[in-house]
N, C-alpha and C positions, 0 to 999 in steps of 0.2 A: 160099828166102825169098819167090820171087816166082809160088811154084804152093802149092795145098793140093788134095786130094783128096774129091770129091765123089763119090757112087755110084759107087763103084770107080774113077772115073776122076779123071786131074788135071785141073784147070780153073786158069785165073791167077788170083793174090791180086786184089785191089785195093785198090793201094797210094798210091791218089791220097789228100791230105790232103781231108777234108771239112770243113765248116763248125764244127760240137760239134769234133774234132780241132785246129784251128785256135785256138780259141777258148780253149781249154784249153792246148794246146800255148803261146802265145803269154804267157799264166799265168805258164807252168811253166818257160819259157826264163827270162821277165824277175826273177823272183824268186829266181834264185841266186844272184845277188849284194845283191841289192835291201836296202838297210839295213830290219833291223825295222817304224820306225815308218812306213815308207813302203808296206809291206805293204796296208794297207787302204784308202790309195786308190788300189793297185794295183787292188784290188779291183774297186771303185768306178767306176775307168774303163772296166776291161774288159767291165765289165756293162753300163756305159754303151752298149758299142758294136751291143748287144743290144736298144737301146731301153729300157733298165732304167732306173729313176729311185727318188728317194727312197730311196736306199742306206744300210742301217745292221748294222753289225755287233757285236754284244753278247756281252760274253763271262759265262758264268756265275762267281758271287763263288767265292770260297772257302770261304763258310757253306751253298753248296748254296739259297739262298734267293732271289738276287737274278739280275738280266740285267744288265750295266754294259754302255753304250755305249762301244765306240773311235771318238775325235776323229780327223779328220783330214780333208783336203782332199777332196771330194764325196760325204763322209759324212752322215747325219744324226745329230747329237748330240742329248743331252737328259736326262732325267733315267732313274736306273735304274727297271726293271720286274720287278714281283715273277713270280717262275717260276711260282708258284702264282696261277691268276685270268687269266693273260694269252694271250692268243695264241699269243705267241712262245712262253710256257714252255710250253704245251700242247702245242708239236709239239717241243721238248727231252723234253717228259715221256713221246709215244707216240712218237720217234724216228722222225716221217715228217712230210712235208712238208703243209702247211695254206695252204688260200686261202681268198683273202674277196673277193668281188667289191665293188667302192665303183664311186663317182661315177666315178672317174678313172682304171679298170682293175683288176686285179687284185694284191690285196697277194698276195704270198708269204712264209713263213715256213718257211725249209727249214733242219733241224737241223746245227750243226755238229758229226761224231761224228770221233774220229778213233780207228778201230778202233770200241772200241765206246764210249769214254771220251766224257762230252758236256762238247763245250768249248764251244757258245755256239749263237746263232742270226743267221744270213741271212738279212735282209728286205730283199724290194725287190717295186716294181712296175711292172707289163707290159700293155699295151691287151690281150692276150689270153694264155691259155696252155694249148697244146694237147699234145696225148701226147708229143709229141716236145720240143718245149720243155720239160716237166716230168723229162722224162729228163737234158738238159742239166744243167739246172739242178740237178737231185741230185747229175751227177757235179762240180760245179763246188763244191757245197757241199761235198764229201768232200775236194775238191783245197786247197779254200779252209783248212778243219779240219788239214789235215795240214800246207802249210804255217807254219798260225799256229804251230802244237806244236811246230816242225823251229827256227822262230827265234827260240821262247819261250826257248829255249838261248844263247841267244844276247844277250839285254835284260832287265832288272829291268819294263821299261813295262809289259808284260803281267802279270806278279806283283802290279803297283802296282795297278794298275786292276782286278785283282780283291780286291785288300784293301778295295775300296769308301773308303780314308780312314782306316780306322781300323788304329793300328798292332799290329802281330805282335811277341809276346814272344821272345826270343832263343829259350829252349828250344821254342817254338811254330815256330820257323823251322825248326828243328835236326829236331824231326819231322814237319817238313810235304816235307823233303829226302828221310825214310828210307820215304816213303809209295808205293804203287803207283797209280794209276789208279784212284778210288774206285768205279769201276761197270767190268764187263766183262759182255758178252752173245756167246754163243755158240749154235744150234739147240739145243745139250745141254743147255748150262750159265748160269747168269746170277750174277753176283755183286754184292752193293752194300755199303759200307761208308760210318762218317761217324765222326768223331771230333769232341769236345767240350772244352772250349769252342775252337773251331775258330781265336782270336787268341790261346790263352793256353794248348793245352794241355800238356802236360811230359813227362808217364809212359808213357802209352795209345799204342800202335801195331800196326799191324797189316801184313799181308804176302799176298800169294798169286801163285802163277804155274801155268802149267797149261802141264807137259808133256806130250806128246803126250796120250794120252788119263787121264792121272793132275793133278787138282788140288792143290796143293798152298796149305794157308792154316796160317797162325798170327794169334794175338792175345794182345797181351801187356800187361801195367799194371805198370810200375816205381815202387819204393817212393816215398815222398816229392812231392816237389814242386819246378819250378823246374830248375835245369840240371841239377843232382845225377841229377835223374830221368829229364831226357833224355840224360845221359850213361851211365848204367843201359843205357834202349830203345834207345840207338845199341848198343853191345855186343854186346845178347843179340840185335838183329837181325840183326848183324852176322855172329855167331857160327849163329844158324839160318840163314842162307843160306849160309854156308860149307859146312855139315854137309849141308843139302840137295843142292847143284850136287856134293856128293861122292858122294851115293849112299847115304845114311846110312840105315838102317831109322829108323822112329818112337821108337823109345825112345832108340835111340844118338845121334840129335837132341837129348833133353833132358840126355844125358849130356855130350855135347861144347859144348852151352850151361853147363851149371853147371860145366864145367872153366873155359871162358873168362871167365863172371863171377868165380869165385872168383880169377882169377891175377890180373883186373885189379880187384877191389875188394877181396874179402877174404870172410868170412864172414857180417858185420852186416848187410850189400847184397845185395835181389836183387831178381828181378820173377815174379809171376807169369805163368802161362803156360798155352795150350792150342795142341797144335798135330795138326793133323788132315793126311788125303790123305782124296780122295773118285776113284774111278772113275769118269767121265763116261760108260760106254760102257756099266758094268753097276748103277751105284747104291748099289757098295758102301764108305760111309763107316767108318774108322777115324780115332782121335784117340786122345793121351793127356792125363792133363789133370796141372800139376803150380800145386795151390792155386789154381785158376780156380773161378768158378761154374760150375755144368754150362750147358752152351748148351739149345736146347729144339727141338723138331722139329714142323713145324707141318702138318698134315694139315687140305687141305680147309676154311683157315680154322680150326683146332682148334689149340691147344697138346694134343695124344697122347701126350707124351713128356716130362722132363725126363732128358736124356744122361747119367746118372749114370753113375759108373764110378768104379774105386781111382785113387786120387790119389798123390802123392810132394810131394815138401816146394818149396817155391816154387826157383825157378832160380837156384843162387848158393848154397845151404844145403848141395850132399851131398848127395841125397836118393834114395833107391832105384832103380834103372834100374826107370822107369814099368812097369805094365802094359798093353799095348796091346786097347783098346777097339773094338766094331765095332756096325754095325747096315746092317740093308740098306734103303733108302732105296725109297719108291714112285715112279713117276714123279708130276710135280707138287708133291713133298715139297719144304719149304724148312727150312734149319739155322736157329736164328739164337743167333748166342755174342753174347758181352756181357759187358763188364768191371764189378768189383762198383759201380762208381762211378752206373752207371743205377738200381741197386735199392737201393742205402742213401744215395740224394739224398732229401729231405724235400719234402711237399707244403707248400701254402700252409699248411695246418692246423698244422703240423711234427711231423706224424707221417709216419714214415719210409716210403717208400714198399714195399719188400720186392717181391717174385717174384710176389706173386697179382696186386697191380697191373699191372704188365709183362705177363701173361698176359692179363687183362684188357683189359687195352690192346690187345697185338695180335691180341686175336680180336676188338674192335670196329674198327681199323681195316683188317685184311685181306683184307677182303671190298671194301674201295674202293679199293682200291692197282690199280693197272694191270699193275705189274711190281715188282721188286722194288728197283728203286730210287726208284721210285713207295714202295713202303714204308716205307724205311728212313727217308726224309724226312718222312712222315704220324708215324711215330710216334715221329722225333725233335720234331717239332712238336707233338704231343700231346702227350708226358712233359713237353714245357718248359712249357707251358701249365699244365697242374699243378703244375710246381713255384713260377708266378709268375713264368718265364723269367731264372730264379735258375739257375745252375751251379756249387758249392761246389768239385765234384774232379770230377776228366776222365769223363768217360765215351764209351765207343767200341761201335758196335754193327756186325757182320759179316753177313749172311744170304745165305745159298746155295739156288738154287732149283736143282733135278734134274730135267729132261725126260728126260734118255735121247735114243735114236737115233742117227745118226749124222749126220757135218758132210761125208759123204765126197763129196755131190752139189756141192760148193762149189767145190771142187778138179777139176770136169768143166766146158772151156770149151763156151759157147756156138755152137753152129756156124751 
């Protein structure tokens, strides 16, 4: 514990507490018991002790649109800030930290991510901030991020204060529970997802986890509308992560899903479905699709692809143990699925929008997106813009981008 080895030789740790250690450590002791709402000016004070002032901590809505301030005793309140146009959203959108020098020192705006998930933004200011400070201060954003998410478990506050005000439909709640982390970012891998209408939607769900170097996504649209529908998407998610944590090859996934919808609703009920693996290490994706629209592969800015492939009968019907589908992936390639609810919404015109539009769409926005959660959100904003910011049925869009390489340098400490 108290030697490590340098050039062959042992030399002593040092295991004295330093200042960042201190600072952080002091954090991390007081917050484990610390009730919820006290959390942020927890915050607040400790950055105080740093010379930090004008402390505010914003967490991102649940529309993906807004920053909402949290109240609380040496905080800065006030009204929300749209992600898009602002400072703060600017360094949530490139997930790194932004300054501005003013009259009165330097603002900061350092991303709260926790893993890769963006839960908000840290602003405070500092008469100066130098290499070493800005180091802090990352890891105190990261401490801060994990935190909030560890006693978001714990209190409705946090839930509330990103509904912005406006209330969640019962089935809207029901699948905002069955949801994963809407963005993950890995050196390999980057994923972003958003579902619609984000207070009301019912059917539309979607899933992904990434074991070791195997991705694993699904996306699903349950018939109907309202609880019937999120009682459908609870089921069959239920029923794909069962099948998956088993070990299940791709087809026997949608066969041990359409067993478990059919015992618990019957034949009339079902949802469609697409559910894929992607290799992170070689780029080679596999899906099967059962009554999904094909997803689209996007090269270089280019839709080059619509992912056709044989189908089987939606989930719940009986329908043929799938054919399993493949394609090998470039680096830089991105998927993107989508449930039919994006392409048969109606323009302002009310003429239906269909697949060349969506295509259209994303090769005019793809070229401005940063990343791909950067995208998902340009051109859920564009499609709604077109429709008049009308949303009739759910619509959910998924996109996976593929660098390739490997994560293995992540896992080598610093010496």
């Amino acid at each position: 514990m108290d030697e490590s080895r340098h050039d062959g030789r042992r030399v002593p740790a040092d295991l004295t507490e330093g200042f960042g250690e201190r600072l952080l450590g002091q954090l991390l002791d007081r917050a484990h018991e610390m009730p919820p709402h006290l959390i942020a000016p927890l915050v607040a004070e400790e950055i105080s002790r740093i010379g930090g002032r004008k402390v505010s901590i914003h967490l991102q809505d649940h529309d993906q649109r807004l920053l909402v301030p949290m109240p609380g005793r040496g905080l800065i309140d006030g009204e929300p800030v749209a992600v898009d146009g602002s400072r703060a959203g600017r360094a949530l959108m490139d997930r790194r930290p932004l300054r501005d020098q003013q009259a009165d020192g330097v603002r900061m705006y350092l991303p709260l991510l926790d893993g890769s998930d963006e839960v908000g933004v840290l602003s405070l200011t500092l008469d100066a901030v130098g290499e070493h400070d800005l180091r802090l201060l990352s890891r105190l954003a990261s401490l801060v991020a994990d935190i909030l998410v560890t006693k978001s478990h714990y209190t409705d506050q946090f839930f509330m204060a990103r509904c912005q005000g406006e209330a969640m439909s019962v089935p809207a709640e029901i699948q905002r529970q069955l949801l994963p982390p809407l963005s993950m970012t890995t050196p390999q891998i980057s994923v972003a997802g958003l579902l619609e209408p984000t207070y009301a939607v019912a059917g539309d769900s979607l899933d992904y986890v990434l074991n070791e170097d195997i991705l694993h996504l699904v996306i699903i649209d349950a018939m109907g509308h309202g609880l019937k529908a999120a009682g459908l998407a609870t089921v069959a998610m239920g029923a794909y992560r069962h099948a998956r944590r088993s070990g299940a090859e791709l087809a026997e996934v949608y066969r041990f899903m359409d067993t478990a919808m059919d015992e618990a609703f019957g034949p009339e009920d079902f949802v469609t479905g697409q559910m894929m693996r992607l290799d992170v290490s070689t780029g080679y994706l596999e899906w099967v699709n059962a009554g999904h629209p094909a997803p689209m592969l996007v090269r270089g800015h280019r839709v080059v692809q619509r992912l056709e492939s044989p189908t089987t009968l939606p989930v719940g019907f009986g329908g043929n143990l799938p054919t399993v589908s493949s394609v090998q992936l470039h680096q830089g390639d991105r998927v993107i699925a989508f449930t039919d609810g994006l392409v048969e919404e109606h323009k302002i015109s009310g003429e239906q929008f269909g697949e060349q539009l969506l295509i259209d769409t994303i090769e005019h926005v793809s070229p401005l997106a940063s990343g791909v959660t950067h995208l998902v959100r340009r051109l859920s904003s564009d499609l709604k813009r077109q429709r008049g910011g009308v949303t009739s049925d759910d619509a959910t869009l998924l996109i996976i981008e593929w660098r390739g390489g490997t994560a293995d340098h992540l896992a080598t400490p610093d010496l």
